[in-house]
C-alpha positions as CSV (number, residue, x, y, z in Angstrom):
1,X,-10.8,1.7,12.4
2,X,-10.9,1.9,8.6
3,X,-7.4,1.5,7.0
4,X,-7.3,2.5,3.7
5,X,-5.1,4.8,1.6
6,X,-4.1,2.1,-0.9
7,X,-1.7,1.0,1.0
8,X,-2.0,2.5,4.5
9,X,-5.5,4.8,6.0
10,X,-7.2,5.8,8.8
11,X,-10.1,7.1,9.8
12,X,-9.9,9.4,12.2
13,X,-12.7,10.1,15.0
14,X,-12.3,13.7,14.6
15,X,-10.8,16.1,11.3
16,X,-8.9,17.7,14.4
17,X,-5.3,18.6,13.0
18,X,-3.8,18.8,16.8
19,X,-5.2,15.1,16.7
20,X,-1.7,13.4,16.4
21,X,-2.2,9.9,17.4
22,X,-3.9,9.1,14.1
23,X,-0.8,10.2,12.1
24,X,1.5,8.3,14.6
25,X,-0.4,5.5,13.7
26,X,-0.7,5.8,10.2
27,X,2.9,6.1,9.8
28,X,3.8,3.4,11.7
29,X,1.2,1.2,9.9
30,X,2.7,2.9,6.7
31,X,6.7,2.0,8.0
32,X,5.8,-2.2,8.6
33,X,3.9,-2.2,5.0
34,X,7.4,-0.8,3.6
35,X,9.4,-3.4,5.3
36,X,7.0,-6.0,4.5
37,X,7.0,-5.7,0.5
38,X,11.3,-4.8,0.6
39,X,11.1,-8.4,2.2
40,X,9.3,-9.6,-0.8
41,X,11.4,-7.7,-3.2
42,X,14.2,-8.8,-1.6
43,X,12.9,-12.6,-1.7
44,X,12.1,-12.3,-5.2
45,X,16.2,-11.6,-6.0
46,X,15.1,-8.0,-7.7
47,X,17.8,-6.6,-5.3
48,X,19.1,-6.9,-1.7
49,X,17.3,-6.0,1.2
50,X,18.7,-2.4,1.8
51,X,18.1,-1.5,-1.8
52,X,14.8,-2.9,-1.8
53,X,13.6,-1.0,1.6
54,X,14.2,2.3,-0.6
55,X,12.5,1.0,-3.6
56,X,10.0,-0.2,-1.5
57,X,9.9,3.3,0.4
58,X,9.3,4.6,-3.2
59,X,6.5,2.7,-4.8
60,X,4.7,2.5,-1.5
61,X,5.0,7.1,-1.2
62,X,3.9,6.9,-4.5
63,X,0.7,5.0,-4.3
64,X,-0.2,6.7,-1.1
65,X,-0.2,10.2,-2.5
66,X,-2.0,8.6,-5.4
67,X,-4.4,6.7,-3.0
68,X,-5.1,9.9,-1.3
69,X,-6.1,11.8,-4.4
70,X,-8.3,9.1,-5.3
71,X,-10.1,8.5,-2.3
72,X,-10.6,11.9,-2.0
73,X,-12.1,12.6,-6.0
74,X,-13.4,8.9,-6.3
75,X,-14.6,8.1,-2.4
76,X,-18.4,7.9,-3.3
77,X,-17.7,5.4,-5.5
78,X,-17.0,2.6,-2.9
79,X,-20.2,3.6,-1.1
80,X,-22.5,0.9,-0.9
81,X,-19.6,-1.5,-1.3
82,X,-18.6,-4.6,1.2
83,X,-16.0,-4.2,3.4
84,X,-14.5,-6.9,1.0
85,X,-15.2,-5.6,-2.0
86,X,-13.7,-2.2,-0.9
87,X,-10.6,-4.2,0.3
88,X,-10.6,-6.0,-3.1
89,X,-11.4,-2.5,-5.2
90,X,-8.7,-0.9,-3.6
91,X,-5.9,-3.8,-3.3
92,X,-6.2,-4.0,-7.7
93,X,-6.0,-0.1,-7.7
94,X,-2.5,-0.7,-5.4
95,X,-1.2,-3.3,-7.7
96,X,-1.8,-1.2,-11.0
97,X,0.1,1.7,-9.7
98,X,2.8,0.0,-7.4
99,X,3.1,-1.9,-10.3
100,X,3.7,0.5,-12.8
101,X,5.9,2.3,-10.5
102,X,8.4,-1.1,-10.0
103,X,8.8,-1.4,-14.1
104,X,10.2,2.1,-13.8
105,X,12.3,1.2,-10.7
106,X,13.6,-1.8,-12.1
107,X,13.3,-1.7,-15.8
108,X,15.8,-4.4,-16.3
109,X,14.1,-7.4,-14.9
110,X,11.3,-9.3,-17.0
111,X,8.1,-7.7,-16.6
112,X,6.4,-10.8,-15.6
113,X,8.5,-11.3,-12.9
114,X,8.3,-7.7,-11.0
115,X,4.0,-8.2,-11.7
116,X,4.3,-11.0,-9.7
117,X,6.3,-9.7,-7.2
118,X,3.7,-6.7,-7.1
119,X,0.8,-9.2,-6.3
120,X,3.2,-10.9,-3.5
121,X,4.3,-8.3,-1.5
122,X,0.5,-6.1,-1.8
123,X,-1.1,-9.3,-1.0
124,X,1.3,-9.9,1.8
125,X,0.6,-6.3,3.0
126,X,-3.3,-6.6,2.5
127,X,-3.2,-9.2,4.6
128,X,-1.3,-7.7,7.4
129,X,-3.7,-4.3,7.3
130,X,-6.8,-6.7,6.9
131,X,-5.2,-8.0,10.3
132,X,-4.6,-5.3,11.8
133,X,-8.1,-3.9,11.1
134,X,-9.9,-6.9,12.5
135,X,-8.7,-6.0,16.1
């Protein structure tokens, strides 16, 4: 199973739009990610834990839309690419743009601090997907 999207994709065995289980998946897969970085936000003192599940909701909606429209424009790009190096490719891409969504989200905290918290929490959720994929 290939689990990219940025943050959260399948592949699915067929393009078959009665073919449910894929999305069922995908948004469950897409659900623990948000959880996962409102943890770190929440961690990091940006905000509590409910307000950081919706930010969280946020940025991570935002780079999947974004994630789709790239994969789909900019797919042939990571041909040829290790499994790694795609995981790498696309876990910089998630940290740009969930990055530069969080400085809008929370504009008054230092910038330095909501970078890093963008590295925790993707890395955090990399890791768990990387997991995930491995089974």
């Amino acid at each position: 199973m290939n689990l990219f999207l940025l943050d959260v994709s399948i592949e699915p065995v067929s393009r078959n739009l009665a073919d449910y289980e894929y999305l069922w998946v995908f948004l469950l897969l897409l659900l623990v990610v948000i959880l996962i970085e409102a943890v770190v936000i929440a961690l990091f003192k940006i905000t509590n834990f409910w307000k950081a599940l919706l930010g969280s909701a946020c940025v991570n909606i935002v780079s999947t839309v974004i994630g789709y429209l790239l994969i789909n424009k900019l797919g042939s790009l990571t041909q040829g690419l290790s499994s790694i190096n795609e995981w790498l490719l696309f876990l910089a891409e998630t940290i740009i743009l969930e990055g530069i969504v969080m400085m809008l989200l929370y504009s008054r905290f230092p910038k330095a601090k909501l970078w890093l918290t963008t590295v925790v929490m993707n890395l955090a959720s990399y890791i768990f997907l990387y997991l995930i994929s491995s089974l």
